[in-house]
TORFIFI-842580 format. One record per residue (C-alpha): x, y, z; chain; residue number from 1. Coordinates in Angstrom, 3 decimals. Layout:
N
<site xx="X" yy="Y" zz="Z" mol="A" seq="NUM"/>
...
//
This chain:
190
<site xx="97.191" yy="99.974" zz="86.778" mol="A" seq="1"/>
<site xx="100.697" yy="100.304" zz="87.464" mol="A" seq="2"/>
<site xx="102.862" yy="98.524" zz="84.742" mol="A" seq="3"/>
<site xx="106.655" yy="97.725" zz="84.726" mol="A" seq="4"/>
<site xx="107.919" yy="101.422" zz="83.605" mol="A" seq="5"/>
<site xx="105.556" yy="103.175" zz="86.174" mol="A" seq="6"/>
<site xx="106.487" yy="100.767" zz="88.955" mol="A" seq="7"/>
<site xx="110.438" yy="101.284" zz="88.338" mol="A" seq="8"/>
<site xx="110.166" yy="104.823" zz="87.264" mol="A" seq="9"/>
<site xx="108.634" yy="105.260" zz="90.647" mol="A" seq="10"/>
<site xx="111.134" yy="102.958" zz="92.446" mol="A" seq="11"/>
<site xx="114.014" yy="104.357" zz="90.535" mol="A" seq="12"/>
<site xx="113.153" yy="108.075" zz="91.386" mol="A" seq="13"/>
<site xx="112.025" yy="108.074" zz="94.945" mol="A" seq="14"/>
<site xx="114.764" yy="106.777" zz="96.137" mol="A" seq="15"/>
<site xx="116.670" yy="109.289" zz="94.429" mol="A" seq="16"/>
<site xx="114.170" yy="111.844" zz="95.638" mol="A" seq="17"/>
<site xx="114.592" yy="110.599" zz="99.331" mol="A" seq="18"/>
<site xx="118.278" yy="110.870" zz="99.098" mol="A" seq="19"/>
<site xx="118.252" yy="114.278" zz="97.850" mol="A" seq="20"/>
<site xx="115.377" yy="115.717" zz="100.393" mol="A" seq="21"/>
<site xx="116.580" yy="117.831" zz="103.222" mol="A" seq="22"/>
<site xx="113.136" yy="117.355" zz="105.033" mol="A" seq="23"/>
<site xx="113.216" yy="113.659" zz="104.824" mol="A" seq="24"/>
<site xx="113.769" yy="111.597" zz="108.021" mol="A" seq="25"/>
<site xx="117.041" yy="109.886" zz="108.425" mol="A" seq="26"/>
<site xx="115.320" yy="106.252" zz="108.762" mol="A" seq="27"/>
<site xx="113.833" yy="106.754" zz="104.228" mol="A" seq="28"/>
<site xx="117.045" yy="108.310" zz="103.645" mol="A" seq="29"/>
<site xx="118.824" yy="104.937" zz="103.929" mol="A" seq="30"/>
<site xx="117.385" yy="103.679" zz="100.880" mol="A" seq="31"/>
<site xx="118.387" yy="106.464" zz="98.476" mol="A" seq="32"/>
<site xx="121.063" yy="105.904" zz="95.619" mol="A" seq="33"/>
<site xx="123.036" yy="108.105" zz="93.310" mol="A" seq="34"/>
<site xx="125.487" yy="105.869" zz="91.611" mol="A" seq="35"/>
<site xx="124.791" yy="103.242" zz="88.458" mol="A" seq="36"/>
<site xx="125.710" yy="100.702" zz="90.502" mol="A" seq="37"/>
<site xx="123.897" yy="101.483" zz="93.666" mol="A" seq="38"/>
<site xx="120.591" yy="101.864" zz="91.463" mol="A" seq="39"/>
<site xx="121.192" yy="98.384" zz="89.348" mol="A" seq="40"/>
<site xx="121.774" yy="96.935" zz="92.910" mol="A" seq="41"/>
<site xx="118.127" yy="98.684" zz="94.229" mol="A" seq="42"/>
<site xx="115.964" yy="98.010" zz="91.025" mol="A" seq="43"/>
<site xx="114.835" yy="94.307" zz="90.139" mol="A" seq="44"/>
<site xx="116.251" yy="92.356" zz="87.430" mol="A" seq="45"/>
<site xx="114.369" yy="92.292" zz="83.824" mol="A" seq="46"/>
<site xx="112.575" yy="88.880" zz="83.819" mol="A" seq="47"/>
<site xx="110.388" yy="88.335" zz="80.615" mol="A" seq="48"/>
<site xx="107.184" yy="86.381" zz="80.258" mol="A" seq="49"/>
<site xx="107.333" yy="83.327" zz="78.276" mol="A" seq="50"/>
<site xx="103.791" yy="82.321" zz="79.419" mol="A" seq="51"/>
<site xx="102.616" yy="83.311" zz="76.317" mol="A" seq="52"/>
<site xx="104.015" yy="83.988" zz="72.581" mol="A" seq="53"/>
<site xx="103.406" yy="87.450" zz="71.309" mol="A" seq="54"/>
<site xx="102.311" yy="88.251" zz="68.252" mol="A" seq="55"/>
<site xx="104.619" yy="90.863" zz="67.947" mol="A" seq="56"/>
<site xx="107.440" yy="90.534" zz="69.721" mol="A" seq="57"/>
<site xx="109.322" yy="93.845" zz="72.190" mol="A" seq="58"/>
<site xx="111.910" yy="95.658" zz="70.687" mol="A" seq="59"/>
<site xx="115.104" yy="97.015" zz="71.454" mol="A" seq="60"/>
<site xx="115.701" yy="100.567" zz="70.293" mol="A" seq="61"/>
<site xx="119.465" yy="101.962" zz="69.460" mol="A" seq="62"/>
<site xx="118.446" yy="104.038" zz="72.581" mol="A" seq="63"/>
<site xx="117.973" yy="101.465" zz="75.065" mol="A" seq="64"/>
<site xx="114.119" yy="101.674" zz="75.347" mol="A" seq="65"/>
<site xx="112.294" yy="98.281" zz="74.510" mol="A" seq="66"/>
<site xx="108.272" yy="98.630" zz="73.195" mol="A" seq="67"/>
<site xx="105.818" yy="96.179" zz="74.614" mol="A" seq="68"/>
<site xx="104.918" yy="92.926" zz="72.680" mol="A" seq="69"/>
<site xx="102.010" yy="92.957" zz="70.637" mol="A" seq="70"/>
<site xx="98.783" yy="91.139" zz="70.856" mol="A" seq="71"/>
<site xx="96.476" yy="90.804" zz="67.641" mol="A" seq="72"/>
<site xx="93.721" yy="88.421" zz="69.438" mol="A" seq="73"/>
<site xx="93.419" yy="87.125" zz="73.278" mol="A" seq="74"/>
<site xx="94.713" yy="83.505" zz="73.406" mol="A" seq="75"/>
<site xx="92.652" yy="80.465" zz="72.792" mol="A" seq="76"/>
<site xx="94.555" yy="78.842" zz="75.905" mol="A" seq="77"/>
<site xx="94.989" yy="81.234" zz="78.365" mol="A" seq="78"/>
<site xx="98.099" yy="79.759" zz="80.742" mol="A" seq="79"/>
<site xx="97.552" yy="79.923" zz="84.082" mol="A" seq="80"/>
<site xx="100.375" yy="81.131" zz="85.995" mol="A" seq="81"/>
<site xx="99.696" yy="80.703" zz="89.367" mol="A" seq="82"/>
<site xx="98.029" yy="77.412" zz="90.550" mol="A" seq="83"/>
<site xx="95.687" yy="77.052" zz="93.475" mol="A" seq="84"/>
<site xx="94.740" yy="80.520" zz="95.601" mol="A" seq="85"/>
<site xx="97.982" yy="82.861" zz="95.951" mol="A" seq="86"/>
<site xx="96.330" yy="84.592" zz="98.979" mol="A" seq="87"/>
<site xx="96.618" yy="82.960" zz="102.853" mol="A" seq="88"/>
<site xx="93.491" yy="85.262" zz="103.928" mol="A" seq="89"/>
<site xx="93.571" yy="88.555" zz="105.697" mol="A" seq="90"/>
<site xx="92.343" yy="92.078" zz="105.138" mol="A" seq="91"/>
<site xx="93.667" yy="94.731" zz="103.170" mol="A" seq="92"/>
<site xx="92.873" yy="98.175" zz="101.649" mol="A" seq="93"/>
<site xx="93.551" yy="99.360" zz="98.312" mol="A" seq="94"/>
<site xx="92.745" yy="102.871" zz="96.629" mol="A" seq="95"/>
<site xx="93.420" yy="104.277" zz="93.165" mol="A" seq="96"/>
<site xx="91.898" yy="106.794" zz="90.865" mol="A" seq="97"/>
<site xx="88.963" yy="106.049" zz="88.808" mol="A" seq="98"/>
<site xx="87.544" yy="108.151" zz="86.179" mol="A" seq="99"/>
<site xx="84.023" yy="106.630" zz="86.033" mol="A" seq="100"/>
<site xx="81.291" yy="105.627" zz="88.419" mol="A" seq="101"/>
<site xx="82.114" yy="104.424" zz="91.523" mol="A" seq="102"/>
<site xx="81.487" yy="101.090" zz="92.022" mol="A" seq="103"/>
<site xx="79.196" yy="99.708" zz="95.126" mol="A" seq="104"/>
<site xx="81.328" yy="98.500" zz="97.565" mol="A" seq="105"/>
<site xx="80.163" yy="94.706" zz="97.962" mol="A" seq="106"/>
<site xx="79.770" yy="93.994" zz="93.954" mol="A" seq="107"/>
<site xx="79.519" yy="90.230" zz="91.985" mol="A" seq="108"/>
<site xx="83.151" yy="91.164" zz="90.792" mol="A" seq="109"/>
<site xx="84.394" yy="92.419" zz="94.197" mol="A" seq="110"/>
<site xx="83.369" yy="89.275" zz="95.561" mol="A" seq="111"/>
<site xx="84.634" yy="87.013" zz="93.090" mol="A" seq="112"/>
<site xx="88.205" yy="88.842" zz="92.726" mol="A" seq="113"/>
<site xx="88.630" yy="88.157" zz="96.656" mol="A" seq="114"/>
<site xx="87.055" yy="84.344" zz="96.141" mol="A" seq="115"/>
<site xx="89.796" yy="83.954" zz="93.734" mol="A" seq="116"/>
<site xx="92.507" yy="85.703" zz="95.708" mol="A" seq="117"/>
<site xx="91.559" yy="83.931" zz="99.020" mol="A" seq="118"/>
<site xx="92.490" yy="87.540" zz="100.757" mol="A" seq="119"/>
<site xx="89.551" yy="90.120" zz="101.148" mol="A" seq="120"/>
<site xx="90.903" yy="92.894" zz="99.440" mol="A" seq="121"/>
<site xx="88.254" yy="95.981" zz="99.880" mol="A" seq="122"/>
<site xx="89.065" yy="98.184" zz="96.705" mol="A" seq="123"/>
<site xx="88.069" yy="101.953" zz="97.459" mol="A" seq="124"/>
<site xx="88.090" yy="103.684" zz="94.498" mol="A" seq="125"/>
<site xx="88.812" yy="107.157" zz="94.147" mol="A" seq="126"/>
<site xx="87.655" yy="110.415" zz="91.747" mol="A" seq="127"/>
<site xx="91.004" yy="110.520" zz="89.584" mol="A" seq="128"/>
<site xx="90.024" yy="114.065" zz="88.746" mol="A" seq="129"/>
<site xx="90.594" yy="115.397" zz="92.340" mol="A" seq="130"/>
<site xx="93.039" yy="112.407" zz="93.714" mol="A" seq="131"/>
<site xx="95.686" yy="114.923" zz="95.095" mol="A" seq="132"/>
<site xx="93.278" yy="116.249" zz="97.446" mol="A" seq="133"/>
<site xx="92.021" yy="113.119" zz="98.880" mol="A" seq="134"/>
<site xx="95.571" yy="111.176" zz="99.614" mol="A" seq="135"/>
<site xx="97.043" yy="113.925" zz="100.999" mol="A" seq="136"/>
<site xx="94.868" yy="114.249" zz="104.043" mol="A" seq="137"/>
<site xx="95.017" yy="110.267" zz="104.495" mol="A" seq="138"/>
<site xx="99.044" yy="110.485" zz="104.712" mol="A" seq="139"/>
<site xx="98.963" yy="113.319" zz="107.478" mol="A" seq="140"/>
<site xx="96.715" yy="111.226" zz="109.870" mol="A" seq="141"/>
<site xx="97.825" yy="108.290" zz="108.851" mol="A" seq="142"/>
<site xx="95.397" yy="106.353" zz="107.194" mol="A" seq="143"/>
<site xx="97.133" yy="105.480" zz="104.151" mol="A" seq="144"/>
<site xx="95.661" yy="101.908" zz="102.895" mol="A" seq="145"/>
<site xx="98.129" yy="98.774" zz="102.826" mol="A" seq="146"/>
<site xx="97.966" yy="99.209" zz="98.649" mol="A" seq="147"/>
<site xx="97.822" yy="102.989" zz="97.168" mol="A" seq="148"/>
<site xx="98.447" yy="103.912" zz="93.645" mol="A" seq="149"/>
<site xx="100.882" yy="106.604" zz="93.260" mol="A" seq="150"/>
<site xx="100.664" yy="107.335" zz="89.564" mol="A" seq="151"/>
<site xx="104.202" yy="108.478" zz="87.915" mol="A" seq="152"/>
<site xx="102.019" yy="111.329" zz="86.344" mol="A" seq="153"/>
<site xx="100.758" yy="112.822" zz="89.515" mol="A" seq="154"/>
<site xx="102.235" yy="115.909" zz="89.442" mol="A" seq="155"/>
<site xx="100.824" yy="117.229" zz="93.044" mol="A" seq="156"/>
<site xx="102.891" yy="119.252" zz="95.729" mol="A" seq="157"/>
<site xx="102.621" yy="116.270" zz="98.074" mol="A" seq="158"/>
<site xx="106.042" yy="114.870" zz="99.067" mol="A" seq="159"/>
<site xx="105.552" yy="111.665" zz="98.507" mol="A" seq="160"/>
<site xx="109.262" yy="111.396" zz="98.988" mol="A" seq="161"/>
<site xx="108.470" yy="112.136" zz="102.815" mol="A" seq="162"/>
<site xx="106.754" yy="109.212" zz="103.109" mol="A" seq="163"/>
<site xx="109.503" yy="106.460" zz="102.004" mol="A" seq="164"/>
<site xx="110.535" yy="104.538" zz="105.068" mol="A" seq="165"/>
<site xx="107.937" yy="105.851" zz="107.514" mol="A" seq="166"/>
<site xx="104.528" yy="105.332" zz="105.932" mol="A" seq="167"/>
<site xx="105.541" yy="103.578" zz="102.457" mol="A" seq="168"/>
<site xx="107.311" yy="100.313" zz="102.778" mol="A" seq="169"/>
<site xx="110.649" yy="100.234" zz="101.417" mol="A" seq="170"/>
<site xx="110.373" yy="97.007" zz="99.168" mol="A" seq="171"/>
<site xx="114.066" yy="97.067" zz="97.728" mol="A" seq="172"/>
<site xx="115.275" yy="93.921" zz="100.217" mol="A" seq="173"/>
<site xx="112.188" yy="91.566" zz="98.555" mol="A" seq="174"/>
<site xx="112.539" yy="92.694" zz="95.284" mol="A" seq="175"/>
<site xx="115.963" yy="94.088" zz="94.064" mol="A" seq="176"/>
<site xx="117.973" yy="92.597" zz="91.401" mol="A" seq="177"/>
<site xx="117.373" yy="88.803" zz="91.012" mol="A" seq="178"/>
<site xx="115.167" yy="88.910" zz="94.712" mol="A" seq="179"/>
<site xx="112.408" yy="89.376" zz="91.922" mol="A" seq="180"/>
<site xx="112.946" yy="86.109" zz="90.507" mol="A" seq="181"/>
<site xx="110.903" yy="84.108" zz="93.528" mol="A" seq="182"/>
<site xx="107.677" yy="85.254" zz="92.881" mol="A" seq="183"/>
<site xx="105.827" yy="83.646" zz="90.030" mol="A" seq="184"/>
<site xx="104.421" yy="86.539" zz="87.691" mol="A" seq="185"/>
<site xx="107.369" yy="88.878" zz="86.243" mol="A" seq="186"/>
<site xx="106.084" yy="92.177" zz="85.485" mol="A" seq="187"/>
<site xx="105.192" yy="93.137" zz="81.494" mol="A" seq="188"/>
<site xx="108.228" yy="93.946" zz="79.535" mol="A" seq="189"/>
<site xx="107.911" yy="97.810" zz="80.191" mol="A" seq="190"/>
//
């Protein structure tokens, strides 16, 4: 699962990849950035939960970085953050590594995940062990899904950078600075 340091780590360096790449097309390089400003401007705004009370609470090191809150027990009220069925239908596509079985592809949880999402999302996935040899292939004919994970770790000869602007949407305009701020469910605190 991709959580708030993997998604801007990735956000904060392609774009910076892009920029730099001589083999990347002219329409991804438009989103690149190499000032403070210009990558502030791209990345969006820090907006903690307040759903629930930690336990713990993050911290802010003299180096900048902040920990995650801590959790000693699930809460006895869960909040619910979202009311009613966020999805409006559709189909979509979504892989991402898996160390473990494979799951059948029409499962109890499958089915209840897309009841509750009102969307039918069909998850597909992958053996984490050898996933830079199956997304690859997918980007070059240009299959990719409309979700993939690209883990921050993935250290893999596959320019991903290539792929900003053409095949990977370029979500800056929807959620760059306070853009963020419209949609319901910040991301965690790291």
């Amino acid at each position: 699962m991709l959580n708030r340091r993997g998604f801007l780590g990735a956000a904060a360096i392609t774009p910076l990849l892009v920029a730099c790449s001589s083999n990347t097309p002219q329409s991804a390089q438009k989103v690149g950035t190499n000032s403070k400003a210009g990558l502030k401007a791209a990345l969006p705004a820090y907006v903690p939960s307040t759903a629930v009370k930690p336990d713990i609470p993050s911290l802010t090191g003299s180096g900048g970085g902040v920990t995650d809150p801590g959790f000693l027990s699930y809460p006895a009220d869960p909040v619910a953050t979202v009311t009613g069925v966020p999805g409006k239908g559709g189909s979509y596509t979504a892989i991402t590594p898996l160390w473990g079985t494979v799951p059948p592809a029409n499962n109890s949880f499958y089915q209840a995940m897309n009841k509750a999402l009102g969307a039918n999302l069909t998850m597909k996935p992958a053996d984490g062990n050898n996933y830079n040899t199956i997304v690859p292939p997918m980007a070059a004919a240009k299959k990719l899904p409309d979700w993939i994970q690209l883990p921050i770790w993935w250290n893999t000869p596959f320019g991903t950078d290539r792929l900003v602007g053409t095949q990977l949407a370029d979500l800056t305009p929807y959620l760059a600075g306070d853009k963020v701020k419209k949609y319901p469910n910040p991301w965690p605190t790291t």
